[in-house]
C-alpha positions, 0 to 999 in steps of 0.5 A: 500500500503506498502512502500519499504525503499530507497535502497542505492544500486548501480544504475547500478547494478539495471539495470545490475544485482548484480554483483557476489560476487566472482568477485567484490573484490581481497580476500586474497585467490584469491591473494595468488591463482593468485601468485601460478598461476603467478609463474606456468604461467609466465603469467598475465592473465592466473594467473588472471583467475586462481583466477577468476578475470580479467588482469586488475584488476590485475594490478590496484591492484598491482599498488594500493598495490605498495610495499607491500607483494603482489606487491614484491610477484609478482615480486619474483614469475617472477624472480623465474619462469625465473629462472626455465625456465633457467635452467628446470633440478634445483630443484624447487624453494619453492612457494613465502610466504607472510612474517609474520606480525609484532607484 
């Protein structure tokens, strides 16, 4: 009889399934996609499900990284979006950009 090792898996995903990867973690590429969503969109859960992820962990993140890049991104992309709406014939805003990281 062959023994498995203890698995130090998640019991739930035992019973549910594993989780796809692609829907467990906010990546750099799924936030810079939600924020070129929400600038085109003006919308949460439509940028959301542009980068494959749900309104609510959308928020929950913004919360978690209050003040960083992404949450003054966020914001930016909203007034940018506003301002386009405003006046729809002035050209186009660039896409927000991350700034650069210090040395």
């Amino acid at each position: 009889m062959t023994q498995h090792p203890a698995s130090s898996a998640d019991p739930a995903a035992t019973i549910a399934g594993p989780i796809p990867p692609d829907r467990r973690h906010w990546t750099p590429a799924r936030q810079r996609l939600f924020l070129i969503a929400l600038l085109e969109s003006d919308n949460v859960a439509r940028a959301a499900k542009a980068a494959g992820m749900s309104r609510s962990s959308a928020h929950r993140l913004r919360a978690r990284l209050a003040g960083t890049p992404f949450d003054l991104t966020w914001t930016r992309a909203l007034a940018l979006h506003a301002e386009r709406m405003a006046d729809p014939l002035a050209p186009q805003p660039a896409p927000p950009r991350h700034p650069r990281a210090a040395p």
